[in-house]
Structure formats: structure tokens, C-alpha cells
C-alpha positions as a Markdown table, in Angstrom:
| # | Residue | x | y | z |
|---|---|---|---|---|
| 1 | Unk | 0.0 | 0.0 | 0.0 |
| 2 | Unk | 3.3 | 2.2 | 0.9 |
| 3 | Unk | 4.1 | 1.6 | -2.5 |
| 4 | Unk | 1.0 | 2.4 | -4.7 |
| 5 | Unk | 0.6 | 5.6 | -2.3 |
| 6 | Unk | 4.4 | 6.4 | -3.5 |
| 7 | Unk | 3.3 | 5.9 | -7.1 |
| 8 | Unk | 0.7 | 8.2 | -6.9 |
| 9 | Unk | 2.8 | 11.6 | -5.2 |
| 10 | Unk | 5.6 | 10.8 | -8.0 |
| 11 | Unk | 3.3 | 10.5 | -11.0 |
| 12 | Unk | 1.3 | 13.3 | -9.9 |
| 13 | Unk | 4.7 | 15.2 | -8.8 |
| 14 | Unk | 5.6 | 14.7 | -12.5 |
| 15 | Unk | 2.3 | 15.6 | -14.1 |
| 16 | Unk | 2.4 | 19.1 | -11.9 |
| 17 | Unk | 6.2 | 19.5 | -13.3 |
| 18 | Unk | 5.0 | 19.1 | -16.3 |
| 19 | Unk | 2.1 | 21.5 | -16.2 |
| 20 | Unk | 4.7 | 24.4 | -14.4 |
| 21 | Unk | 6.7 | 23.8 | -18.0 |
| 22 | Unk | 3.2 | 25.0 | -19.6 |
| 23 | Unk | 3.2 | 21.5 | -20.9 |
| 24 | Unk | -0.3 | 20.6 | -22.7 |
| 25 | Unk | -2.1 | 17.4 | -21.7 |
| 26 | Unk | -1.3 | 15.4 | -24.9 |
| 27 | Unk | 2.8 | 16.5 | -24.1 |
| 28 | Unk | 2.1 | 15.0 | -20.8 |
| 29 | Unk | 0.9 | 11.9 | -21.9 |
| 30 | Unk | 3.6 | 11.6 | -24.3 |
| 31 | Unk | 6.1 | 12.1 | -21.9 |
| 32 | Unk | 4.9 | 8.6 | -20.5 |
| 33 | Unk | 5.1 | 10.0 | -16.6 |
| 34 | Unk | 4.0 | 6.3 | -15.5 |
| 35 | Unk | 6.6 | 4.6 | -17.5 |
| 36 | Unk | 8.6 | 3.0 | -14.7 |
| 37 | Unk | 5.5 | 2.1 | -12.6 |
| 38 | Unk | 3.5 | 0.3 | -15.9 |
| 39 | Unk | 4.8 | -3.2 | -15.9 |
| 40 | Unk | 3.7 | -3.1 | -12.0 |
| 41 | Unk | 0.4 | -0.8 | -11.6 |
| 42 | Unk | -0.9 | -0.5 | -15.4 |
| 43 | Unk | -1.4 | -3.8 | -17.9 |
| 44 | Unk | -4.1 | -4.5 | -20.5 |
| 45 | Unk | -6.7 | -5.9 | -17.7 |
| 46 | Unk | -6.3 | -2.8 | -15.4 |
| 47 | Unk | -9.3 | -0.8 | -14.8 |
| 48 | Unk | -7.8 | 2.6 | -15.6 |
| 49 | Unk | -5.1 | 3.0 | -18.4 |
| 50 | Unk | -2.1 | 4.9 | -18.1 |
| 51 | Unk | -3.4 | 7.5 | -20.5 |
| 52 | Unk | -7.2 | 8.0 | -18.3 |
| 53 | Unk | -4.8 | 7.6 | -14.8 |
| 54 | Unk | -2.6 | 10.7 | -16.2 |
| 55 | Unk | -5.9 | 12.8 | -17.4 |
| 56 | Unk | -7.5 | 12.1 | -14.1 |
| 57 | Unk | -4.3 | 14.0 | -11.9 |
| 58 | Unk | -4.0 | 16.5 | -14.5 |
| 59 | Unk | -7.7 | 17.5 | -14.2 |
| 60 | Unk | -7.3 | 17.5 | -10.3 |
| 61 | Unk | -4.9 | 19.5 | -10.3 |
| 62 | Unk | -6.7 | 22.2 | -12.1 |
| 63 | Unk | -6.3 | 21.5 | -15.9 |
| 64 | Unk | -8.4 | 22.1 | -18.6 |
């Protein structure tokens, strides 16, 4: 649990440093901020994608 919490502040930390950059939402995605963590956290029979997972902390944390 330690671990998927730590996931989450890192992603997120590198979503928001993206977004400082003035970095648009497709960039963001491209940058592939959940690379490391996909073998782990993201696979084909996950619930949420890497791509709806990066959307989702972008919006809350205020993007458009």
C-alpha cells in the first residue's frame, strides 16, 4: 500500500512539473510519466489506463 501511495505523489509530482513547463495534456501523456510504474500498476486488464490515470491527476490538479 506504501508503495502504490508512493506511485501516486511521484506521477502526480511529474504531471504538476509538467504543467509548471506549460506543458499541454497530450505532451504529458507523451512524456509517458507512469513509464517505470507500468509493468507493476498499469497492464491490458487494469481498470484505468495509463493515458485515463494521467488525465484524471492532470484535471485534479486544475487543468483544462
Amino acid at each position: 500500500a506504501v508503495e502504490y501511495r508512493d506511485m501516486i505523489a511521484i506521477v502526480r509530482d511529474r504531471v504538476q512539473d509538467g504543467m509548471k513547463k506549460g506543458r499541454t495534456l497530450p505532451q504529458i501523456k507523451a512524456a509517458r510519466p507512469t513509464l517505470d510504474y507500468d509493468p507493476r500498476y498499469i497492464t491490458k486488464d487494469s481498470f484505468v489506463k495509463a493515458d485515463a490515470f494521467i488525465e484524471a491527476i492532470y484535471k485534479s490538479l486544475g487543468g483544462k
